[in-house]
Every structure is written in C-alpha cells, then in structure tokens.
Biopython code that builds the backbone (N, CA, C, O; Angstrom):
import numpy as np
from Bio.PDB.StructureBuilder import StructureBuilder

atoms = [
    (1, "UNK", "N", (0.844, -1.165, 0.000)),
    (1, "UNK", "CA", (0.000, 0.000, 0.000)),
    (1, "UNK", "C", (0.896, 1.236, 0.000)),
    (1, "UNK", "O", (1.840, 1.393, 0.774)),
    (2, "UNK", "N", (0.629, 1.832, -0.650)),
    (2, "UNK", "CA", (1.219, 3.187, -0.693)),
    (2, "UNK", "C", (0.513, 4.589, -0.967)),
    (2, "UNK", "O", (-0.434, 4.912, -1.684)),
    (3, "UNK", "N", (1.564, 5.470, 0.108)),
    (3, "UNK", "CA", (0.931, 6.728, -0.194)),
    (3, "UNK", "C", (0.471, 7.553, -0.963)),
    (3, "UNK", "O", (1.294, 8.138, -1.666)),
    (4, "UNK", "N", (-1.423, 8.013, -1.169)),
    (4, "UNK", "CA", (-1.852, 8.422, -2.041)),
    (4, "UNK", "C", (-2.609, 7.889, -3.383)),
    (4, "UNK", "O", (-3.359, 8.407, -4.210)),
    (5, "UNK", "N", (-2.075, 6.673, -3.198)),
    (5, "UNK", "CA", (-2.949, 5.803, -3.906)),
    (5, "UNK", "C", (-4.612, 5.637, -3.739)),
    (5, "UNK", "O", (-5.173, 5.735, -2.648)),
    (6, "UNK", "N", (-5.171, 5.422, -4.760)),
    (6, "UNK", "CA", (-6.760, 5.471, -4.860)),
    (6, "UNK", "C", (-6.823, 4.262, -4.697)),
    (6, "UNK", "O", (-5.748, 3.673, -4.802)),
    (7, "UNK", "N", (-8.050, 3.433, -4.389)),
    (7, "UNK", "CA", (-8.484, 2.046, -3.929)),
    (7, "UNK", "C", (-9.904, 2.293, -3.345)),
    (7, "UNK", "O", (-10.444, 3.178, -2.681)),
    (8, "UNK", "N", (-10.338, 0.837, -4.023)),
    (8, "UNK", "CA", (-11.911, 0.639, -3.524)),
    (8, "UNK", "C", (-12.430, -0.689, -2.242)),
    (8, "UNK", "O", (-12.506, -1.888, -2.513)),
    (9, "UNK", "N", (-12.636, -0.265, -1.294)),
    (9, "UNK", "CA", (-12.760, -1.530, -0.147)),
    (9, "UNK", "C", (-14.528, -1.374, 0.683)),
    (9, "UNK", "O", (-15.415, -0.538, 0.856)),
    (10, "UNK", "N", (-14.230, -2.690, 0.957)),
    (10, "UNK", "CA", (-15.904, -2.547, 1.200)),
    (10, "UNK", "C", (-15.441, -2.696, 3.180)),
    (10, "UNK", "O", (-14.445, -3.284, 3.600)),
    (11, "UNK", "N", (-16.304, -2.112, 3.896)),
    (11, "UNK", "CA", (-15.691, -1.866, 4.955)),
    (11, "UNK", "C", (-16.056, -3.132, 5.724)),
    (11, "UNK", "O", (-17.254, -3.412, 5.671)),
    (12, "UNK", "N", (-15.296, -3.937, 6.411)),
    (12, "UNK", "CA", (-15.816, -5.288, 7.530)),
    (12, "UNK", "C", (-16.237, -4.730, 9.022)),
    (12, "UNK", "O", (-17.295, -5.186, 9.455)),
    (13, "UNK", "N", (-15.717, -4.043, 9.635)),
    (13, "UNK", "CA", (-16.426, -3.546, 10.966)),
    (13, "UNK", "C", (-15.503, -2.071, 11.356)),
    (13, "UNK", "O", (-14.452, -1.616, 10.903)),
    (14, "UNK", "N", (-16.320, -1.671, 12.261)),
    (14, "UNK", "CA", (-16.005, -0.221, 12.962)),
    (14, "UNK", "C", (-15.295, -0.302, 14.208)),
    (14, "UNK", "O", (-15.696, -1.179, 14.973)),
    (15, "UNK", "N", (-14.178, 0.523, 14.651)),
    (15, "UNK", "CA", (-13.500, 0.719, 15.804)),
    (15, "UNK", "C", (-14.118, 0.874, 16.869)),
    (15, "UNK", "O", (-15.279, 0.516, 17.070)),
    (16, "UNK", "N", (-13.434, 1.388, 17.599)),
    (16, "UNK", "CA", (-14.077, 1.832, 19.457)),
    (16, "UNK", "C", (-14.139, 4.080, 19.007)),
    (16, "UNK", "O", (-14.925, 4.912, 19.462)),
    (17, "UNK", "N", (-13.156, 4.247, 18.169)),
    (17, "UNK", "CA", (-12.902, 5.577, 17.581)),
    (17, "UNK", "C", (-13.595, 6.265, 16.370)),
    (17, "UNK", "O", (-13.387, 7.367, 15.864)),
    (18, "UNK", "N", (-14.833, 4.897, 15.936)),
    (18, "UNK", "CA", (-16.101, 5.294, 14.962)),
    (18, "UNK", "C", (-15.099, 5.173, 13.402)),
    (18, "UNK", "O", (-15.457, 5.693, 12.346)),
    (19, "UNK", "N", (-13.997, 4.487, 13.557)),
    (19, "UNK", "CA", (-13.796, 4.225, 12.178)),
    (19, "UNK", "C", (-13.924, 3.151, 11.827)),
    (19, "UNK", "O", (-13.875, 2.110, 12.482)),
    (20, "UNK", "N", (-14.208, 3.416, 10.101)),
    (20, "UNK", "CA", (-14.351, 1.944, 9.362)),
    (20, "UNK", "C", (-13.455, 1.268, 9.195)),
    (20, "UNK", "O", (-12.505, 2.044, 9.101)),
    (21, "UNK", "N", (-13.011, 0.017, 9.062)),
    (21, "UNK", "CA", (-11.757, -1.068, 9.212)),
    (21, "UNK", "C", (-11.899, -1.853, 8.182)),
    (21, "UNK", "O", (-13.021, -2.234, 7.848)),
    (22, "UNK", "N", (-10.643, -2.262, 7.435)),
    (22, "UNK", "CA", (-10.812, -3.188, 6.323)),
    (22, "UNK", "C", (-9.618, -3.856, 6.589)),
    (22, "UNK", "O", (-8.577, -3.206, 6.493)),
    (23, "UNK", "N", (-9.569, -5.077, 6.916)),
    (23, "UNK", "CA", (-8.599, -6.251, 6.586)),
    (23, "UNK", "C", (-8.095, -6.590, 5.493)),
    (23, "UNK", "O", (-8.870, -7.214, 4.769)),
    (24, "UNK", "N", (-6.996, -6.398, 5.062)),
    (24, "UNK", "CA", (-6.118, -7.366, 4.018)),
    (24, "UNK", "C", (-5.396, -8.438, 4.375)),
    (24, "UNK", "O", (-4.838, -8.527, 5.469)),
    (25, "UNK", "N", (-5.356, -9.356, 3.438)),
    (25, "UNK", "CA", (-3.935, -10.352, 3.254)),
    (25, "UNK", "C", (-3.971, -10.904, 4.768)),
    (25, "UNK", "O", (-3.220, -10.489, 5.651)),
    (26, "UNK", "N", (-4.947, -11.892, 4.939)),
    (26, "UNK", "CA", (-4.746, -12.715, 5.722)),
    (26, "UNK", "C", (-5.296, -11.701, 7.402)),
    (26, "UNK", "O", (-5.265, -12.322, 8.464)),
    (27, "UNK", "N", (-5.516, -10.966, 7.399)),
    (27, "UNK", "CA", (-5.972, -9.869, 8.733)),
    (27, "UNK", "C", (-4.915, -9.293, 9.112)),
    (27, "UNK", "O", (-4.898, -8.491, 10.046)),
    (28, "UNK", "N", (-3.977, -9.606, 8.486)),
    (28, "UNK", "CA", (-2.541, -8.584, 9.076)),
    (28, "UNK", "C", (-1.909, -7.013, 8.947)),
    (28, "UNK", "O", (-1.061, -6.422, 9.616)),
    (29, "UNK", "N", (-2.797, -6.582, 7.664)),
    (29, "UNK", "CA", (-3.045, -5.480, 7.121)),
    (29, "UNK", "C", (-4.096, -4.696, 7.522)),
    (29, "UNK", "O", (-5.224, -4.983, 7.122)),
    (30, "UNK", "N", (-3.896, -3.626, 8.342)),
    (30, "UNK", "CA", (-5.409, -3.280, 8.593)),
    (30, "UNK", "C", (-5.439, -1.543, 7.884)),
    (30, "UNK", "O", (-4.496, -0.766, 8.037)),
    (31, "UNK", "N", (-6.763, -1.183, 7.090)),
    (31, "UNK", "CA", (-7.050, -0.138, 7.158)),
    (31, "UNK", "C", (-8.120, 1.097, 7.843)),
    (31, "UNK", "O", (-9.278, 0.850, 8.180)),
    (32, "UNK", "N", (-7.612, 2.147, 7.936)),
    (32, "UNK", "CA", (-8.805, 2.684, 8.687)),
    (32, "UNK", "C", (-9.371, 3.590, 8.320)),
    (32, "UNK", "O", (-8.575, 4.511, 8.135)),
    (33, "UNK", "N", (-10.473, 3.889, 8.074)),
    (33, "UNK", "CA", (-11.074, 4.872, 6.928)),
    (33, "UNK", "C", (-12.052, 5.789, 8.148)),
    (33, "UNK", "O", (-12.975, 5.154, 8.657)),
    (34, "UNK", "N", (-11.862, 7.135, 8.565)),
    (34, "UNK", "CA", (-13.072, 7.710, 9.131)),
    (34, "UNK", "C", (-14.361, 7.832, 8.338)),
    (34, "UNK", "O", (-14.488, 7.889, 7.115)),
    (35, "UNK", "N", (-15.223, 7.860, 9.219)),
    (35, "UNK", "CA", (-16.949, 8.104, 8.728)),
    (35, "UNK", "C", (-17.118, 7.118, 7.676)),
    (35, "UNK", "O", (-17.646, 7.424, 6.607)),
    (36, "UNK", "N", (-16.640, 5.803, 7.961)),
    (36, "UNK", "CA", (-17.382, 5.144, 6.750)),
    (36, "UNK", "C", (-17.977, 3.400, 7.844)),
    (36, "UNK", "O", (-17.579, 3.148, 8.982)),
    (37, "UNK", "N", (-18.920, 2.555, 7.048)),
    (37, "UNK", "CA", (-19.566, 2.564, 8.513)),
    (37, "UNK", "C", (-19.852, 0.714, 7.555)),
    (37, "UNK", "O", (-20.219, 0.686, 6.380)),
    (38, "UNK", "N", (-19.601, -0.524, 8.332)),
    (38, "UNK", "CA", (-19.485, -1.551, 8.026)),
    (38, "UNK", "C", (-20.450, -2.118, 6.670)),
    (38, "UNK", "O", (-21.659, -1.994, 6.867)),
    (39, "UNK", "N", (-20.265, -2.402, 6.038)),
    (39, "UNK", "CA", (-20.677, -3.178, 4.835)),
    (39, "UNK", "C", (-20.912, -1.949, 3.594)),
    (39, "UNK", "O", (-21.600, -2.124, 2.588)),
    (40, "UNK", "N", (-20.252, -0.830, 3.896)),
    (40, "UNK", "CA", (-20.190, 0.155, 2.608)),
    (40, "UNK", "C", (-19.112, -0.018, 2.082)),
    (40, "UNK", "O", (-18.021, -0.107, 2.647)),
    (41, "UNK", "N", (-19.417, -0.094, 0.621)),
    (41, "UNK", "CA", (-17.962, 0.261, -0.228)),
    (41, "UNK", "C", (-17.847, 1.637, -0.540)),
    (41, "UNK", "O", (-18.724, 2.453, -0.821)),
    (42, "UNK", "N", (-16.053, 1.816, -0.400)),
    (42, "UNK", "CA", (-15.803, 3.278, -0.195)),
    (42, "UNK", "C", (-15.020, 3.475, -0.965)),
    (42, "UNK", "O", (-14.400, 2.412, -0.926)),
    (43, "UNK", "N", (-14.483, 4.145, -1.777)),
    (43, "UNK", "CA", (-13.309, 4.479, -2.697)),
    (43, "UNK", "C", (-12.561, 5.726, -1.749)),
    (43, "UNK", "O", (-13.088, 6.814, -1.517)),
    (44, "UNK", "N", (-11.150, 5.266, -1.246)),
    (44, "UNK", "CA", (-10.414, 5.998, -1.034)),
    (44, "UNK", "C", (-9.345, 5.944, -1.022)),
    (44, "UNK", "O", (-8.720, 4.895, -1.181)),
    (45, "UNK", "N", (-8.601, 7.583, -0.738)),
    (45, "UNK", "CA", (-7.243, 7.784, -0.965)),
    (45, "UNK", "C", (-6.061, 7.073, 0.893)),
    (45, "UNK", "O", (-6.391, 7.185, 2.073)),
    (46, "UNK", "N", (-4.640, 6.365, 0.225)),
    (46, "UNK", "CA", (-4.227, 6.207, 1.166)),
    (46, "UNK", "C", (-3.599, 7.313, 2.114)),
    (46, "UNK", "O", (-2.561, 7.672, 1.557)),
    (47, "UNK", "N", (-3.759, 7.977, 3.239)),
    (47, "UNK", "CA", (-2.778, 9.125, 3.560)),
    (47, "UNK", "C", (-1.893, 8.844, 3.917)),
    (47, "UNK", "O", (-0.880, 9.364, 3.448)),
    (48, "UNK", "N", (-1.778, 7.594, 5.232)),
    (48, "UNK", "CA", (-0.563, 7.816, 5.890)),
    (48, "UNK", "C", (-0.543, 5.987, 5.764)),
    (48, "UNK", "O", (-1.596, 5.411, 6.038)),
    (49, "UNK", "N", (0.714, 5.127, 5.337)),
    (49, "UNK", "CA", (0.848, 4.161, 5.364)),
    (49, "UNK", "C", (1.726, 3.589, 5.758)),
    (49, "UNK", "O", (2.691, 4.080, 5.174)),
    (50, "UNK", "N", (2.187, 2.553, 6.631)),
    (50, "UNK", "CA", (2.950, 1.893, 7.634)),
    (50, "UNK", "C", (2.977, 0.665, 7.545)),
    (50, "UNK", "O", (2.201, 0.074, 6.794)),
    (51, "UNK", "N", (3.877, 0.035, 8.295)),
    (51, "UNK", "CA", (4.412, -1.676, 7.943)),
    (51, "UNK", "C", (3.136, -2.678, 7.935)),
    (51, "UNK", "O", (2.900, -3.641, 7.205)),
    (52, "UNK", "N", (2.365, -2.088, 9.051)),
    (52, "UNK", "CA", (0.843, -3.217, 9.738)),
    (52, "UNK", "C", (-0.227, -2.519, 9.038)),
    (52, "UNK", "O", (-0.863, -3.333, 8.369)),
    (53, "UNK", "N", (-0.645, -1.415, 8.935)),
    (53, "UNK", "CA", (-1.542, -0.372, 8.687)),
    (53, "UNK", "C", (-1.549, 1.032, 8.066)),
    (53, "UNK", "O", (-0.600, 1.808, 7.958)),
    (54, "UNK", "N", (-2.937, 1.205, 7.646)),
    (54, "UNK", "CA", (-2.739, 2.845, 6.942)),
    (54, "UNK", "C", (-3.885, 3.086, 7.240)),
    (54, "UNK", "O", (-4.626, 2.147, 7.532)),
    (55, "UNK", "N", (-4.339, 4.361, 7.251)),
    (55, "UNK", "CA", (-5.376, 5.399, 7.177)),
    (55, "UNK", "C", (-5.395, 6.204, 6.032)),
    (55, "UNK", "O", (-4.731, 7.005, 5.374)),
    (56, "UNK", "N", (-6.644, 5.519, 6.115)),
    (56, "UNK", "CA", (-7.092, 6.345, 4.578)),
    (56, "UNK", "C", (-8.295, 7.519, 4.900)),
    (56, "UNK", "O", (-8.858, 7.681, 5.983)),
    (57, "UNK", "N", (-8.535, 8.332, 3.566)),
    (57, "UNK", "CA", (-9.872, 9.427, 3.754)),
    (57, "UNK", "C", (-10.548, 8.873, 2.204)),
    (57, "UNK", "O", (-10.071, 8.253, 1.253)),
    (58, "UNK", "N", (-11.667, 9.350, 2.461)),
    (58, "UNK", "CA", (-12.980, 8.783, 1.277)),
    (58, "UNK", "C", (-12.531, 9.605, 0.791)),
    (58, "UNK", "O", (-11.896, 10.559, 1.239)),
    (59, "UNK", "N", (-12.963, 9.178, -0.724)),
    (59, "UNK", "CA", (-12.994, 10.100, -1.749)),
    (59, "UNK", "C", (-13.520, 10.590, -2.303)),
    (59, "UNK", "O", (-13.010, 11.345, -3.131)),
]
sb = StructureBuilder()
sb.init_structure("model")
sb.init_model(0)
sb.init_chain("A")
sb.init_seg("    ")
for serial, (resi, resn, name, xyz) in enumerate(atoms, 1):
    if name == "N":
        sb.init_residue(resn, " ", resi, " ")
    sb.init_atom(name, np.array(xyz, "f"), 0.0, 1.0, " ", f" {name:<3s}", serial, name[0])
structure = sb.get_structure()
C-alpha cells in the first residue's frame, strides 16, 4: 500500500474511535477509513501508510 494511492474496499467492521476497518492479506493489514460505517464500499485515498496499517480518507 502506498501513499496516495486510490483504492476501492468494502468496509468489515467499525472501531471503538467510529472508524471503518478493512482487513487485508490474511488480517494482518489493517485499514482505517473515518466516517465510513461496516458493509459500505468506499473508494479511497491512502494518507498515511505503515508496515501493519494505513489510514485512509474517502474520496
């Protein structure tokens, strides 16, 4: 995953912090998308991306 990249994920469940969460590659990858809310697909940009995880914003 990399920064800034566009991508489409359908969201699997919500945090304790009201964000949407999407698992990759086995559950080891996690993303976190604010205001988006379990079983929506969301098209968004990556902002900040890291070894385990990234946070993304809708697009």
């Amino acid at each position: 995953m990399l920064q800034g990249e566009i991508k489409k994920f359908k969201i699997t469940e919500i945090n304790n912090e009201g964000e949407g969460i999407v698992r990759l590659g086995d559950e080891r990858f996690v993303i976190f998308v604010p205001d988006a809310l379990p079983q929506e697909e969301v098209t968004c940009r990556i902002v900040h991306a890291k070894k385990n995880y990234a946070t993304a914003s809708m697009w």
